[in-house]
Structures are given as structure tokens and as C-alpha cells.
C-alpha positions as CSV (number, residue, x, y, z in Angstrom):
1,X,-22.3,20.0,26.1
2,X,-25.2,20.0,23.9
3,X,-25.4,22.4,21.0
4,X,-28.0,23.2,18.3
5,X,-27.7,24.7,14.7
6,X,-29.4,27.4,13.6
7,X,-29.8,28.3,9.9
8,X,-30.6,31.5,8.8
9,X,-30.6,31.7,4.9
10,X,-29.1,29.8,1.6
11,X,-27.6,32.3,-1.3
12,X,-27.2,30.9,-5.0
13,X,-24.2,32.6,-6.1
14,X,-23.4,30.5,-9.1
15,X,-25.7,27.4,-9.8
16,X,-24.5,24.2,-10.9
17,X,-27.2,23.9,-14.2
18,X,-27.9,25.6,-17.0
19,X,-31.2,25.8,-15.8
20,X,-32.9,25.9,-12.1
21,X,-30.9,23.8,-9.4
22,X,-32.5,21.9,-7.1
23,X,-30.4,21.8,-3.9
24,X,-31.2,19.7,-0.7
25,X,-29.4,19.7,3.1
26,X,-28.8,17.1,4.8
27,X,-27.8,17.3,8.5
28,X,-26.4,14.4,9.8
29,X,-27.1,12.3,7.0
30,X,-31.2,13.2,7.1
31,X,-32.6,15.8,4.5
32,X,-34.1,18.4,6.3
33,X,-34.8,21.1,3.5
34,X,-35.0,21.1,-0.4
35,X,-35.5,23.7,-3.0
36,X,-35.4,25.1,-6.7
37,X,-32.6,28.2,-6.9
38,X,-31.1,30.0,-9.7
39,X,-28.1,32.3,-9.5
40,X,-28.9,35.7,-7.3
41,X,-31.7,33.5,-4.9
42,X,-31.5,33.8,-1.5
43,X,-34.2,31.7,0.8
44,X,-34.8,32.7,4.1
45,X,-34.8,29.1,6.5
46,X,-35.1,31.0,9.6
47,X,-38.3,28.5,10.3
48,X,-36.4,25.2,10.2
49,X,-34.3,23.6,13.4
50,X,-33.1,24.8,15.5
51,X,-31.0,20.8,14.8
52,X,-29.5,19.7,17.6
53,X,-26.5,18.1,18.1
54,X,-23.7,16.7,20.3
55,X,-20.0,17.3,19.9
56,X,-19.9,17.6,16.0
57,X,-22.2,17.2,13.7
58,X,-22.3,17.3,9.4
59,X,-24.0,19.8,7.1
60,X,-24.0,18.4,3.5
61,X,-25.6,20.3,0.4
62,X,-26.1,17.9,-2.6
63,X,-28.0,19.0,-6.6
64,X,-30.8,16.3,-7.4
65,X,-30.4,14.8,-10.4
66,X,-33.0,12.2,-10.1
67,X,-30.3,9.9,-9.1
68,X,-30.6,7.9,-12.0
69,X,-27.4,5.0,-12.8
70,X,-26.4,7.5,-15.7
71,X,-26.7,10.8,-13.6
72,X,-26.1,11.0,-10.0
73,X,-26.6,13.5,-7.6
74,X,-24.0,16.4,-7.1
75,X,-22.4,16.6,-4.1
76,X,-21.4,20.2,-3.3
77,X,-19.4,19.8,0.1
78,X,-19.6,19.3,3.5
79,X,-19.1,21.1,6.5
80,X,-18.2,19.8,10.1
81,X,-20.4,21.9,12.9
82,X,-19.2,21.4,16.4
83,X,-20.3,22.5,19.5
84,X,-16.9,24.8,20.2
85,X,-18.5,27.6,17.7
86,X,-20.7,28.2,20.4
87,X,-21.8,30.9,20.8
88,X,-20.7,32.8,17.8
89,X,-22.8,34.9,16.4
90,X,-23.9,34.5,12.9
91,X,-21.2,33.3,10.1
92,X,-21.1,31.8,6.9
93,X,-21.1,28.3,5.0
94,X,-19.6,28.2,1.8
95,X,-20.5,24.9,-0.8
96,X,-18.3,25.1,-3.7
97,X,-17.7,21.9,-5.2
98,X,-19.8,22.1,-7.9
99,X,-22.0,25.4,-8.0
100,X,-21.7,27.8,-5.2
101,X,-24.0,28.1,-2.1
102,X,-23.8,30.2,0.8
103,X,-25.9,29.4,4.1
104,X,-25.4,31.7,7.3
105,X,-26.0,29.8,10.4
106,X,-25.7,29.8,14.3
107,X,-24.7,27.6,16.5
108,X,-25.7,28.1,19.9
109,X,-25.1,26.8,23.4
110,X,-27.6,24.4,25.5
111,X,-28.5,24.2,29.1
112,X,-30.7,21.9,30.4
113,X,-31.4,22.2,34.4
């Protein structure tokens, strides 16, 4: 079966700096959004994907650093997506390694015929 992720929004709820974070997602290993979020932001990404996948697939949220030998990035967890949440309905994604993020997402069924 072929599936495909949906995400609907990201919600700061404690950043990781003292000032602005600047999160990215990767799905799968490729970024496919970026931002700057302080504590209370929410970002709608109803626009991006849907991302489509096979079986399971891997959300990861990461803080830039620059990624410099003395600072690198934060990693902020990960999250395995698989096909069996299909279809759901909307639930949530918490990151809470270091700073806490909250995406709702949807993971939805494909047919092709």
C-alpha cells in the first residue's frame, strides 16, 4: 500500500534558545521545510506534501546551529510514520528532546487504478 503524509501545522511550545529557534524537518532524511519560531508560534504548512511514502517512513525535527565543529545542530527527535495510521484523521507529533514542538499531521490512504 502506498501512503502519503500530510502536515498541517508546527506549534513552539518551549524553544530550545534564548533567542528565535530556527527549526527544520526532514522527511526521510531530505529537508523539506525550515523556519524561525519563538515560544507561542504556530505555522500553518497546510501547502507542503502531501510526502509520500511506502510502509514507514521518518519525520525528524533538528535546531540549526550553523553546524559549526564547536556547535552542532540540535536534534529534537524523530518520529516513525507508517502507512497502518491510515486513515486516521488528524493527530499530533510531539519533538521534545531539546525544545518542544508540536506538528499535527495526516496520513492518508492511496489508490492508484
Amino acid at each position: 500500500m502506498t501512503a502519503a503524509l500530510k502536515i498541517n501545522s508546527v506549534t513552539c511550545i518551549d524553544q530550545n534558545e534564548i533567542s528565535q529557534d530556527e527549526p527544520y524537518l526532514d522527511f526521510n532524511g531530505q529537508r523539506i521545510w525550515s523556519g524561525n519560531m519563538s515560544q507561542g508560534d504556530t505555522v500553518n504548512l497546510s501547502s507542503l506534501g502531501p510526502f509520500i511514502f511506502e510502509g514507514s517512513a521518518s519525520l525528524s525535527l533538528f535546531e540549526d546551529d550553523g553546524d559549526h565543529w564547536y556547535d552542532r545542530n540540535d536534534y529534537l527527535g524523530s518520529h516513525t510514520i507508517s502507512e497502518a495510521q491510515a486513515p486516521g484523521g488528524v493527530f499530533s507529533l510531539d519533538f521534545s528532546l531539546d525544545g518542544h514542538y508540536k506538528f499535527d499531521v495526516d496520513v492518508m490512504s492511496l489508490t492508484f487504478g
